[in-house]
C-alpha positions in Angstrom: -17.1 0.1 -16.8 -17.1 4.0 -15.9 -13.9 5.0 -13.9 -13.1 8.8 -12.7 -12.0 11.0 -15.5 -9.0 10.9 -16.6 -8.2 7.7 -15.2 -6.8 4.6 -17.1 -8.8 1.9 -17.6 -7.5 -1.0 -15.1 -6.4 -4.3 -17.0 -6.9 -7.9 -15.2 -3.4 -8.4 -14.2 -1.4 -8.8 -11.0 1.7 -8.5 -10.2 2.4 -11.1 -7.6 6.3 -10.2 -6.5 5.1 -6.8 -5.5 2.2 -9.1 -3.3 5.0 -11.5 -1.9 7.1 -8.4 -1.3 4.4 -6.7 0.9 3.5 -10.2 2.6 7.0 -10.9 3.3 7.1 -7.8 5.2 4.1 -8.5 7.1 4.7 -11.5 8.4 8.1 -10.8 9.1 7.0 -7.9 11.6 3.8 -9.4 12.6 5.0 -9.4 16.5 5.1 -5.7 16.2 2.3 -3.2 16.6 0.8 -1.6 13.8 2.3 2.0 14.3 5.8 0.5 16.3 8.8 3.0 15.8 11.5 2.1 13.9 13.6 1.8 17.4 11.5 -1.9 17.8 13.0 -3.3 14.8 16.7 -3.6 15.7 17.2 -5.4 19.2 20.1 -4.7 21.3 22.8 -7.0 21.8 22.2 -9.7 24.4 24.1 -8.8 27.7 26.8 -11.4 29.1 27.7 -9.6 32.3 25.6 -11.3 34.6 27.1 -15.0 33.1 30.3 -14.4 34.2 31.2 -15.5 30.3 33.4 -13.4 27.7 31.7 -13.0 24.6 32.7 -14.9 22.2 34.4 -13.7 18.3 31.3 -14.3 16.6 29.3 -11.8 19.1 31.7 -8.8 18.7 30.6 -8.5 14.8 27.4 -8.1 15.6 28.1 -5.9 18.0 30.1 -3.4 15.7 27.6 -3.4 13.1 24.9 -2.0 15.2 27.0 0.2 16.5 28.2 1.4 13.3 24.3 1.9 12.3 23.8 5.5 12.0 21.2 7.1 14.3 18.4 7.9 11.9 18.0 4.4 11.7 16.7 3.8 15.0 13.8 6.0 14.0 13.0 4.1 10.6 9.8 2.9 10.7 8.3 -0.1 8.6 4.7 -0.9 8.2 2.8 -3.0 6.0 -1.0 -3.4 4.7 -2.9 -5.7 2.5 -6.3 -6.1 1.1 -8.1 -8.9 -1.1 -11.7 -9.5 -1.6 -14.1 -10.9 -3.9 -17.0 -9.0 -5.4 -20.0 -10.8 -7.2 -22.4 -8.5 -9.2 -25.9 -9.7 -9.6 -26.0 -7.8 -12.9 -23.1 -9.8 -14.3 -21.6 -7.6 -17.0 -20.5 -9.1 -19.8 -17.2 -7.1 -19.3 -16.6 -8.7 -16.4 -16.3 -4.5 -14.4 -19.1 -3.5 -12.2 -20.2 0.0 -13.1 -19.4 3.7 -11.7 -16.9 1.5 -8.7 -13.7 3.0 -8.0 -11.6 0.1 -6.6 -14.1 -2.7 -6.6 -14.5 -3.1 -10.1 -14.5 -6.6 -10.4 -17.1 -8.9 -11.1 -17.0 -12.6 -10.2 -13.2 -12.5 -9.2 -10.5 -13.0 -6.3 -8.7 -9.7 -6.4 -5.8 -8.6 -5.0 -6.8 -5.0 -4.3 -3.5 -3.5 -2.7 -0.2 -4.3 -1.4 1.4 -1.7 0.4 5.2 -1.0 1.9 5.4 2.0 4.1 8.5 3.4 5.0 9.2 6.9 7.3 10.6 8.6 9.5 8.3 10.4 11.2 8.7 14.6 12.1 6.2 15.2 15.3 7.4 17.8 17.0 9.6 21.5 16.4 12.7 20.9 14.4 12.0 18.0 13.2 12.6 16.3 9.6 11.2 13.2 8.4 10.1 11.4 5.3 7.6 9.1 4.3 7.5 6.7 1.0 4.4 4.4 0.2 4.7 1.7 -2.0 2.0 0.3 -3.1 1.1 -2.9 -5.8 -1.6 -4.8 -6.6 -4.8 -5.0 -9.3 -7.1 -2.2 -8.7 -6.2 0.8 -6.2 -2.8 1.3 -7.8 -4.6 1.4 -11.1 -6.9 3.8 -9.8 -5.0 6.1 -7.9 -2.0 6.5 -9.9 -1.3 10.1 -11.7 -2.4 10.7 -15.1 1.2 11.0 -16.4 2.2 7.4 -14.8 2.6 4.4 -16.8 2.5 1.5 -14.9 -0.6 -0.3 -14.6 -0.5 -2.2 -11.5 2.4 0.2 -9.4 1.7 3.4 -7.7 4.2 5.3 -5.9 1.3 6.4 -3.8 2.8 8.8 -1.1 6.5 10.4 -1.5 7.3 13.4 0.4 9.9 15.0 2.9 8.8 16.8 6.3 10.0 19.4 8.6 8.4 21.4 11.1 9.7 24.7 11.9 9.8 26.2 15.2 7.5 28.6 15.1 4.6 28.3 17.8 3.3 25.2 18.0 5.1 24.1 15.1 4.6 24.8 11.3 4.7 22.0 9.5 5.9 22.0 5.3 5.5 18.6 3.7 7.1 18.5 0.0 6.1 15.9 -2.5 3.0 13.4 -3.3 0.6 12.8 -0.8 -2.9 12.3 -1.0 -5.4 14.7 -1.0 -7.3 16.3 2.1 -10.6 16.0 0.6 -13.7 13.6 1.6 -14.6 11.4 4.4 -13.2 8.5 3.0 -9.6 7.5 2.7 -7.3 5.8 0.6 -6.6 2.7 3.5 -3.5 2.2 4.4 -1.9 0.6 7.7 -2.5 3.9 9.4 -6.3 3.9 8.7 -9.4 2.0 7.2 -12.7 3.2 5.8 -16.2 1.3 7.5 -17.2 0.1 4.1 -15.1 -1.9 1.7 -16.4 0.1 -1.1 -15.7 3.6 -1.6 -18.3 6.3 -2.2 -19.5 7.7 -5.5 -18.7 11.3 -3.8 -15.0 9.7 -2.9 -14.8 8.4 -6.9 -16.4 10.9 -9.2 -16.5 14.2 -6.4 -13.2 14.6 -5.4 -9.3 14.3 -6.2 -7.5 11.6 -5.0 -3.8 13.2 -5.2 -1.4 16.1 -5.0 2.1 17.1 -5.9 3.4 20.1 -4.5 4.3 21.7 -0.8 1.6 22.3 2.4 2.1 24.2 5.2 -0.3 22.6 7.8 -0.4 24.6 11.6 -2.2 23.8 14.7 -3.5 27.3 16.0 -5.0 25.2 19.3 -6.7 22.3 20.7 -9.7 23.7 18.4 -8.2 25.4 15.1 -5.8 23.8 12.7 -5.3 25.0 9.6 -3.8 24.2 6.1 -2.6 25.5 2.8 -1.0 24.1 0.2 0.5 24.6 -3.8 -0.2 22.3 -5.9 0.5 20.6 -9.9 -3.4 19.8 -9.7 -5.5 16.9 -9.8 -3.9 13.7 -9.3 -0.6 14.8 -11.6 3.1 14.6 -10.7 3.8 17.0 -13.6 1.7 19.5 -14.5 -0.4 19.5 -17.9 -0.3 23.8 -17.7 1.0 26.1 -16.6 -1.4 27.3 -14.2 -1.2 25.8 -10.0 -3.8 24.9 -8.3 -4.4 26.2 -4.6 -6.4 24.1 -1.8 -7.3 24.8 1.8 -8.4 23.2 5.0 -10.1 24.3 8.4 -9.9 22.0 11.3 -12.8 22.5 13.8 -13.5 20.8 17.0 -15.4 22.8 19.5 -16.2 19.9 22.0 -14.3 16.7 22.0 -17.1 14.6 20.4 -17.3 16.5 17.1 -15.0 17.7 14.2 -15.8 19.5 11.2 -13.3 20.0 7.8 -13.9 22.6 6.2 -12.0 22.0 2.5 -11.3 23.7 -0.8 -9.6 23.4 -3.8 -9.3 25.1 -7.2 -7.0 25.9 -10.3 -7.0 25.0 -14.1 -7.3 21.4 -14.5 -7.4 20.8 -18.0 -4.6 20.2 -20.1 -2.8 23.3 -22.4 -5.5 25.5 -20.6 -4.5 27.8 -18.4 -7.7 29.6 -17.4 -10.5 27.3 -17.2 -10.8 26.8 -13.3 -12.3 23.9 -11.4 -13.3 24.5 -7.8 -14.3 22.1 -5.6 -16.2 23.2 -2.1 -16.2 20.2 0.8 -17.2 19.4 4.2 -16.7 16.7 6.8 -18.6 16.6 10.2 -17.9 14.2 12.5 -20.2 13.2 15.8 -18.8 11.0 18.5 -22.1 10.5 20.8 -20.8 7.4 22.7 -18.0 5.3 22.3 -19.6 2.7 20.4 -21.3 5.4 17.8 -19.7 7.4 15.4 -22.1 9.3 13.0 -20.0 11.6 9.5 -21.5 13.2 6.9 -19.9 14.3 3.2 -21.4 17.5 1.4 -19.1 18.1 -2.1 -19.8 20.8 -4.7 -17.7 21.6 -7.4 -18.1 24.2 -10.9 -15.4 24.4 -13.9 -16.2 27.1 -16.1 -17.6 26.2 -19.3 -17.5 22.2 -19.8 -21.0 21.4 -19.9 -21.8 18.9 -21.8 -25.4 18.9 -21.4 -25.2 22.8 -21.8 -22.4 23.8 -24.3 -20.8 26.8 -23.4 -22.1 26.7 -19.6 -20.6 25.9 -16.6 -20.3 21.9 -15.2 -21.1 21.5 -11.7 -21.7 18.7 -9.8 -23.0 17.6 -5.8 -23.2 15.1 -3.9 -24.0 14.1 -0.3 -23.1 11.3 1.8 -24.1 10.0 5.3 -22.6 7.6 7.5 -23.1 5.6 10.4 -20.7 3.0 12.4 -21.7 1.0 15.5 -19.7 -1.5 17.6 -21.5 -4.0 19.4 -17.9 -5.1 20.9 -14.3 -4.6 20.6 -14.0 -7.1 17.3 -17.6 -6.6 16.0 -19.2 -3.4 14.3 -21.6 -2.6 11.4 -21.5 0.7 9.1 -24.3 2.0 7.1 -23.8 4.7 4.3 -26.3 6.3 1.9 -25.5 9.2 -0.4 -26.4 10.4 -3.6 -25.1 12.8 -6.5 -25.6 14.5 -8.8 -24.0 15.5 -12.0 -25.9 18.2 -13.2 -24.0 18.6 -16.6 -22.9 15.2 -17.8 -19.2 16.0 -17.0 -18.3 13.9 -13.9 -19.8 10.6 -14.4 -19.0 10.5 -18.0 -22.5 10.0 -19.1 -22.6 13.3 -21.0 -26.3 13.8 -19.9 -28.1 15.1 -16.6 -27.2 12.0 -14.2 -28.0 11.1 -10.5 -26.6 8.3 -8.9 -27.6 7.0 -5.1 -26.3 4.1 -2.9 -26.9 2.2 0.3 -23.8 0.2 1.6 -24.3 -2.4 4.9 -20.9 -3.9 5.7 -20.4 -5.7 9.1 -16.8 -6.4 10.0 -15.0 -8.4 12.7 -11.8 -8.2 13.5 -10.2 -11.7 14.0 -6.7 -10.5 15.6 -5.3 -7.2 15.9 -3.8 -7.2 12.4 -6.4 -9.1 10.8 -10.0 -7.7 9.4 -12.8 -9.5 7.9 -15.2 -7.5 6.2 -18.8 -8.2 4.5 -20.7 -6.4 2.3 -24.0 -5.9 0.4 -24.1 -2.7 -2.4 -27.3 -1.6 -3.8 -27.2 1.3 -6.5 -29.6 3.3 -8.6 -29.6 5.8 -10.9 -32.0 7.5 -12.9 -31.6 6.8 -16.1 -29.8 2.9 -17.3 -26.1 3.4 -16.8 -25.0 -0.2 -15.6 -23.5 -3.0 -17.1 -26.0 -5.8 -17.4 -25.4 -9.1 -19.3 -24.7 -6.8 -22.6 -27.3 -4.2 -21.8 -27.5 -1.1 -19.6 -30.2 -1.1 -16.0 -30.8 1.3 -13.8 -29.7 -0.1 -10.5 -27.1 -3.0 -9.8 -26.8 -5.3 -6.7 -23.0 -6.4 -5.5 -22.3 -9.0 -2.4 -18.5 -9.2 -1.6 -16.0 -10.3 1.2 -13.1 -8.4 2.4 -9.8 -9.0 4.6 -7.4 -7.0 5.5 -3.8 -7.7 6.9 -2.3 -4.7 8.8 1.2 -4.5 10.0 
């Protein structure tokens, strides 16, 4: 199996208390709506006026206690989200990991690919301070999107950072901390958002970082311009492996109410002990809104780092990719996504293949949503590449077919 560069390789285990944990959560809040303020979770003492009765000793406890909560806690929020799916890989690779996949890696197997534990208090408007901490467990995200300097295999402090918004205009907002990154079309799901497809892209996997560590300033100029800047240690890193920062940038366009373009950037030293050899990534997200039931994105990525080439000693490494997608909903539980993309990696550097490589994919994943806080997803992979590059029964094809099934629990 090929996973993003300097990413450890994931290992077969899960840790099941950190799964319990996260389920215990969900089903403990499962009357609550997804995004319910932390106000929702404590109820206010019963009232005995209209009885006639005097409440008793073993009310006036109770009562005391949630008075003596302090007020911040009304705001807490709690939110939970899991994801488990199996994946079968017509190629069946002897190793058991489906090539060049980011969190669907494998082959053949029930896998737990996240449990997650959000907590916050959310900062929305001037003067505001909040927090938010992400917990997150499980066999192959956690694996995946840890830093490089992390240890632990299957546990990922995925987001942990403190908020304020200063009252300046419309508000300008700092976040301090871990948080993941602004680039691509894709996420890394969470209860606060989903991708179409179960998979992820190659762009979102080889293209891209996944986090940051460091302080944003984000602004909203209008209805129509945001902007945002941040500071960073560098490419999914909670400590730095230089001494060098690296710098990234967003634009925030919507001219008309159907469509929004990101306009993204980031660049610094990424390599460790070197100060000077810069990676930049270039990126750009359109989104098109032409009915309610239609929602159309495309990805473009391009990134250089001075002087890695593998294919080209001495030159530079670049790499490019594109990515198209396309989501319809026939009704309010059922919808069907398409995405094609290809990339390239022009000097062996990306896809670790150390030659001139270009990878393309077609994803169809239908998906029904059974409750409000259940999903059931679908899916059917193909990909292709132009040389042999994938696992096959002890060998190497060019092109590999998955099938998989995917639900989601959101709370």
């Amino acid at each position: 199996m090929s996973v993003p560069p300097s990413r450890a390789d994931p290992s077969r285990r899960i840790l099941f208390a950190g799964a319990m944990l996260a389920l215990s959560v969900a089903t403990a809040t499962s009357g609550q709506d997804a995004k319910a303020q932390g106000a929702q979770l404590i109820a206010a003492a019963p009232s005995h006026g209209d009885s006639g009765k005097t409440p008793t000793d073993s009310t006036a406890p109770a009562a005391s206690a949630a008075a003596a909560l302090p007020k911040w806690f009304e705001e807490l929020a709690v939110n939970a989200f899991v994801s488990t799916a199996y994946q079968y890989n017509s190629n069946r690779p002897t190793t058991g990991a489906t090539s060049y996949r980011v969190f669907d890696f494998s082959d053949n197997s029930f896998n737990l690919d996240v449990a997650e534990l959000v907590v916050q208090i959310a900062a929305s408007k001037p003067n505001d301070a909040g927090f938010r901490v992400d917990f997150a467990t499980g066999n192959s995200i956690p694996q995946i999107t840890k830093t490089q300097d992390q240890n632990a295999a299957q546990f990922d402090l995925q987001q942990a950072f403190a908020s304020y918004i200063a009252p300046l205009g419309s508000g300008l907002r700092f976040d301090v901390g871990k948080y993941v990154t602004h680039m691509g079309y894709e996420l890394i799901e969470g209860y606060d958002g989903y991708n179409d497809n179960y998979s992820r892209s190659i762009l979102f996997g080889y293209a891209i970082p996944f986090t940051h560590t460091g302080v944003k300033a984000s602004y909203a100029f209008s209805s129509k311009v945001a902007a945002m800047v941040e500071v960073v240690n560098g490419w999914d890193l909670l400590r730095d492996n230089n001494r060098s920062k690296s710098v990234g940038a967003q634009l925030t366009l919507t001219p008309v109410a159907p469509i929004s373009v990101l306009l993204n950037w980031i660049g610094g030293a990424e390599i460790a002990n070197d100060n000077h050899t810069n990676r930049n990534v270039f990126d750009v997200v359109a989104i098109l809104k032409p009915t309610k039931t239609l929602t159309l994105g495309v990805n473009g990525d391009y990134g250089i780092e001075n002087g890695t080439s593998i294919v080209n000693p001495g030159s530079d490494a670049t790499w490019k990719g594109i990515a198209g997608y396309a989501t319809l909903a026939f009704t309010n539980k059922f919808s069907v996504a398409l995405r094609g993309e290809t990339f390239h990696d022009e000097d062996g550097v990306r896809l670790g293949t150390g030659t001139k490589a270009t990878m393309s994919e077609g994803t169809f994943t239908p998906a029904y949503k059974l409750t409000d806080h259940v999903l059931l997803r679908g899916e059917v992979r193909y990909d292709t590449a132009n040389q042999p590059i994938f696992a096959k029964r002890g060998t190497l094809a060019d092109k590999q077919t998955t099938i998989g099934a995917n639900v989601i629990f959101v709370y």
